[in-house]
N, C-alpha and C positions, 0 to 999 in steps of 0.2 A: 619464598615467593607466594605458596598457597596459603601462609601468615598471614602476610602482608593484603594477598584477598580477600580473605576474610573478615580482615579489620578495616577493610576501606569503607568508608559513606558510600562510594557507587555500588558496592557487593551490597552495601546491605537496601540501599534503596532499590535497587531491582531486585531482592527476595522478598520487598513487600509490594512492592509494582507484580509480582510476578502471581502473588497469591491467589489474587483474583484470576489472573488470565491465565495460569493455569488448568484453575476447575474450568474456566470458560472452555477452553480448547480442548480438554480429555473430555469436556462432556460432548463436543463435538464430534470429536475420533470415535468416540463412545457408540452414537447414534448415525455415523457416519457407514457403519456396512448394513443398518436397516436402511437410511436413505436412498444409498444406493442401488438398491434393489428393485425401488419404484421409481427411478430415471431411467432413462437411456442416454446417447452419446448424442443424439440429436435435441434432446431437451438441455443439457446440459454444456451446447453450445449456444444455441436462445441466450442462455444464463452468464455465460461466457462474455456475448456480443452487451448483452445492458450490464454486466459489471464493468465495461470497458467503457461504457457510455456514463455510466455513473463514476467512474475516476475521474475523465475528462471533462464534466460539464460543474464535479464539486470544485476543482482547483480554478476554474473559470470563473465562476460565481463570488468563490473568497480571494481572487486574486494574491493568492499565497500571502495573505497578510498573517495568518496563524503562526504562520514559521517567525515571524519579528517578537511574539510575544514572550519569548524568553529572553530579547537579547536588555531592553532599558533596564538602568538603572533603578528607577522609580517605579512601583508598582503602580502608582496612580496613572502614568505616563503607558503604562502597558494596557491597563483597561481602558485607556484612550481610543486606544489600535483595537482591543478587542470590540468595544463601542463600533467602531468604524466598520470591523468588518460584519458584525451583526445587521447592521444596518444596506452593507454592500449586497449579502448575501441575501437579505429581502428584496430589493430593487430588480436586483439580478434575476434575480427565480419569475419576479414577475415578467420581465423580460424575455425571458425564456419559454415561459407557456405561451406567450402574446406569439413568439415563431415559432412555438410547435403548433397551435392549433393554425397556423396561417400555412404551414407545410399539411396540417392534415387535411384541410377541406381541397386544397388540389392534389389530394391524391384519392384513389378509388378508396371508398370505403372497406376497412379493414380493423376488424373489432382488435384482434392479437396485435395489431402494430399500434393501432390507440392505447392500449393496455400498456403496450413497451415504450412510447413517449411518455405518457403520463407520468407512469410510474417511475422510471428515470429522469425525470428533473424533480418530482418529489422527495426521492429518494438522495438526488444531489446536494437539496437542500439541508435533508437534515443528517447528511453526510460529512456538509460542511460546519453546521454544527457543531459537529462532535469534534472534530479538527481542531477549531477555535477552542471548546472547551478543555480537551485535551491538553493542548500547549500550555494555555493559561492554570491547568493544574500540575504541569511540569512546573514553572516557575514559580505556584506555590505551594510546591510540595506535594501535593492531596493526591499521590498517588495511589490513594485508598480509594477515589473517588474514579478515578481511572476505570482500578481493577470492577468496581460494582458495575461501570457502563457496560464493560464486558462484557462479563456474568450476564446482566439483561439482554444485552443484543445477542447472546449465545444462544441460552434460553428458549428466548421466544423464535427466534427464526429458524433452529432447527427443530421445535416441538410444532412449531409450521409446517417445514418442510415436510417433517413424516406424518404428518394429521392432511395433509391437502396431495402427497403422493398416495398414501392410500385409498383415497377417494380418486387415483387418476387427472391429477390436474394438471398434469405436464409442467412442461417450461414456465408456465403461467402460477403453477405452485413454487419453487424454484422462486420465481423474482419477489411475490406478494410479499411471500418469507422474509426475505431481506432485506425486503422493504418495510415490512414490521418489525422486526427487529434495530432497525434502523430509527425510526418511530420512537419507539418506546425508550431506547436507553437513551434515548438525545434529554430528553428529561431531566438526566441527572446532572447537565451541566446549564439548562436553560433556568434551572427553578435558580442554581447558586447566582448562575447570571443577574436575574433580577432583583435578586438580595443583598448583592455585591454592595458595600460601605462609600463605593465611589459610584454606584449608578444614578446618583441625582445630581451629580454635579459634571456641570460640563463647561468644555473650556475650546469653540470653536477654535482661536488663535493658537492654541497649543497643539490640538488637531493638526494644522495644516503645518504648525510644523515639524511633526512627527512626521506626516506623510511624504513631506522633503526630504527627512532624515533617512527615511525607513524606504525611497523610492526604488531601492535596487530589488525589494521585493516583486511587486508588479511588474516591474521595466526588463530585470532580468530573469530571476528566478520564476518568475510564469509560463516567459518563453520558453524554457526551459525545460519547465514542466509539461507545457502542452504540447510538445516536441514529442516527449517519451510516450504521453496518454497517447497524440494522437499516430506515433507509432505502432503503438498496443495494437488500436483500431485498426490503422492499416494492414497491419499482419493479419487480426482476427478475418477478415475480408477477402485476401488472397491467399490465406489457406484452406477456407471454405471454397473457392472457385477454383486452385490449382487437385487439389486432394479430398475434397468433402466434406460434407456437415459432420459426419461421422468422425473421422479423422480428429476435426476441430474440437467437436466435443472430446476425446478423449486426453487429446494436448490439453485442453482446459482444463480436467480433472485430473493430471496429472501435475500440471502447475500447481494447482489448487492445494494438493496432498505436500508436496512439498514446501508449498508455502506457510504451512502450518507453524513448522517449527520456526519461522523467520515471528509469523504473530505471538509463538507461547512466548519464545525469552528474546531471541534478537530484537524485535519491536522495545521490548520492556528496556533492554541495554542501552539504545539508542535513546528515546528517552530520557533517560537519567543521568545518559552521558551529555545530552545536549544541553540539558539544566547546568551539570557541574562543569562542562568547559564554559559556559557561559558565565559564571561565577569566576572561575579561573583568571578569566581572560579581561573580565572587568577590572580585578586584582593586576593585573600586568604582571599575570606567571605564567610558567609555561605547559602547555599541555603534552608534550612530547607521552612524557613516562603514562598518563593517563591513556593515550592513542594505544602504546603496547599492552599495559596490563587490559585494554579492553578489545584486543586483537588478540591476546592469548587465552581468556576465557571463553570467549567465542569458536576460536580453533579448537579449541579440546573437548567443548561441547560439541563441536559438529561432528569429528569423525566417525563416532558410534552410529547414529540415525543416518546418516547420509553413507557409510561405508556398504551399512546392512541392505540398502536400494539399493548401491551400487552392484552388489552382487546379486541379487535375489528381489528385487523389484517385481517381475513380473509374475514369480510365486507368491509373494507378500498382496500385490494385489488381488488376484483371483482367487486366493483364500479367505482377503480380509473383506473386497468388497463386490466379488460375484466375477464369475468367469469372460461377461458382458466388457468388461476393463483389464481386461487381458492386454488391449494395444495399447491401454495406459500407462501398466505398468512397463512394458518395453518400454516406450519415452522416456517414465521416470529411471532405468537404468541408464542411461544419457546421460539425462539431466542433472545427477545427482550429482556430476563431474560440476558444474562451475555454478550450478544452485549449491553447494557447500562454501565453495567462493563466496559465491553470493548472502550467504548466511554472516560470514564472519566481516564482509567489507558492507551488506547495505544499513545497519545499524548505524551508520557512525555517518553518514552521507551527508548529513544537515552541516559537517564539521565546515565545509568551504564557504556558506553560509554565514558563519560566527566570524571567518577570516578576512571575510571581503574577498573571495577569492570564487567568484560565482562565474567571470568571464572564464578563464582557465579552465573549471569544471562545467563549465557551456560545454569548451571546444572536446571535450572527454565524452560529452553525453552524445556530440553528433558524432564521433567515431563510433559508437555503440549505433546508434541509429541506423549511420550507415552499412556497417556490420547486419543487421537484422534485416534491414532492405535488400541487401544484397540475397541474403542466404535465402530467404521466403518470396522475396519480388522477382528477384533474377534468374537465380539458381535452376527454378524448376524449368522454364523456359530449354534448358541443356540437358533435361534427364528424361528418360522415357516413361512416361506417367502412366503406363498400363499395368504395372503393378502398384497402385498409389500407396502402399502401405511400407514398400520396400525403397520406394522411392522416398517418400518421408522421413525415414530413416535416415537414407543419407544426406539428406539435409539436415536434419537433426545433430547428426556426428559432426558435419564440417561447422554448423553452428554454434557447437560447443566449443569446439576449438579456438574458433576465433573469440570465441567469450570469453573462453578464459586469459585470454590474453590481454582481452580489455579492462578484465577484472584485475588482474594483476598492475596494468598500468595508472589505474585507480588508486591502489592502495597503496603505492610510492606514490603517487601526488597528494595524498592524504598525509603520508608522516614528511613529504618534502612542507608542505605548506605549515605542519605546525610546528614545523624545527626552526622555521624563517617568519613567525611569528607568534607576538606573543600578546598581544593585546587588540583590543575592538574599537579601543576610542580612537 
């Protein structure tokens, strides 16, 4: 079996997908317990609230049309769609500052909240960007090009982060960061963009009917999507009013820490597995055996780093990143229960996407929703909130639980959907 992984095209496309985004992320981890030393748990929810405003407003702007770019046949027929949404995502962006500044002049003047609009549909744009660029070099391979985005957006946003925290800039250093970062590595996919061998030629009538073809994008997978962001939000909101900014920040830095390992190699799998089922499936073969060999690499990578939180989280934090994220690392002792889950089932998530099978995984994603609605909107309503820390807690635990069950329900509808099909046309 560990042959047979090694000699596979997806093994080896994700050790060179992986190259880059490796150094990107240990240089992170790297610079990650000097960072943290110049935050706190309330800047670090600030950062929390516009990273959650910047998921929701990039997938809004590109109307998840980046996700189609791997599935045509014709490469010409893909930069069609990627045309379109370049084009979407500038309409949009300008639409969007046109209602942020109309939301800011009725409200009182507030320099930190101008800061945080701006910045966040800036930031959404060349978020989406990278998205587009992204996909389109899944589909052609250039996952060299991938890893170098990386690398720059690493870079620069945490050589930000610790150059504008030691100067004290709060939450306001924090977002500029990644907003810079953001910035700069978009670059490496707008220069190929304009270079691209099919950018002078366009073809309205094939356009529109790509966009018929490819409508389950928008129509469903958006909903979808904005379902989840704008769950994100919702939670980030009512766990700041039931438990505290404090609280929140540290849930945020504790997601954050463990989401790490989901950007070094999960991201990279997911990717390359989304390329080659795409491949597969244009062939009229079956992707079964690919779904497991890339569910067992996954599992065996995760139980090391997620075993070692699980027991020793809250030591590993206030060693690694100052005693201030002490209730961090408790969360992440939690978490690391169905965030390993999550490790090995959200790589592969685009797969109902490829199947046509986006209504079924709707109806999977508003069980998840409702799950998290319940445990953070409801839950606390029933608990006695005077010890908010202890209380969080048990929320936390019954949240995991139900998570994990989601998680599992998931990943039998993932190998149920590719055993019962096998093709996209």
């Amino acid at each position: 079996m560990i042959k047979r992984i090694k000699s596979s095209d997806l093994m080896r496309n994700v050790l060179v997908l992986m190259t880059g985004t490796v150094f990107a992320q240990v240089f992170s981890y790297a610079l990650s317990p000097l960072i943290s030393r110049l935050y706190n748990e309330s800047n670090m929810a600030d950062f929390g609230l516009y990273s959650r405003l910047v998921a929701f407003i990039s997938s809004l702007i590109s109307a998840r049309l980046e996700l189609s770019l791997p599935v045509p046949k014709s490469n010409f027929h893909a930069y069609l769609l990627y045309r379109l949404g370049v084009n979407l995502i500038l309409v949009s962006t300008i639409i969007s500052l046109i209602f942020g500044f109309i939301y800011l002049i009725n409200v009182s003047y507030d320099l930190d909240l101008i800061n945080l609009v701006v910045l966040s549909i800036f930031s959404s744009l060349f978020v989406a960007f990278i998205n587009l660029g992204t996909n389109w070099s899944i589909r052609t391979k250039d996952f060299k090009k991938i890893s170098q985005q990386r690398i720059t957006n690493s870079l620069t946003s945490n050589l930000f982060k610790l150059g504008l925290g030691y100067f004290h800039f709060g939450a306001l250093g924090l977002i500029f960061s990644t907003f810079f970062g953001y910035f700069l590595s978009s670059f490496h996919f707008l220069k190929d963009f304009f270079k691209n061998k099919y950018f002078k030629i366009k073809s309205s009538k094939k356009t529109k009917v790509l966009v018929s073809e490819y409508k389950e994008f928008p129509l469903i997978v958006l909903p979808h999507t904005l379902l989840d962001m704008g769950r994100d939000l919702f939670v980030a909101f009512i766990i700041v009013y039931h438990f505290g900014k404090e609280i929140f920040g540290s849930y945020v830095y504790a997601s954050m820490m463990l989401s790490l390992p989901i950007a070094v190699i999960g991201q990279s799998v997911g990717q390359v597995f989304f390329n080659k089922c795409a491949e597969m499936l244009n062939l009229g073969q079956s992707i079964i055996r690919l779904l497991y060999q890339s569910f067992f690499i996954l599992f065996l990578i995760s139980v090391l780093p997620f075993g070692l939180i699980y027991f020793y989280g809250e030591e590993i934090f206030m060693l690694v990143f100052g005693k201030v994220w002490s209730h961090a690392g408790r969360f992440s002792e939690i978490m690391a229960l169905w965030m390993a889950l999550n490790f090995v089932i959200s790589p592969l998530s685009n797969l109902p996407l490829l199947l046509k099978r986006q209504k079924e995984n709707f109806y999977i994603g508003l069980l998840d929703i409702a799950v998290q609605v319940f445990c953070f909107g409801i839950l606390p309503f029933f608990l006695d909130l005077k010890n908010v820390f202890q209380s969080f807690l048990s929320v936390m635990w019954i949240y995991t639980m139900l998570k994990v069950i989601v998680l599992l329900i998931t990943a039998y509808s993932y190998v149920y959907f590719a055993k019962y099909t096998k093709t996209i046309s």
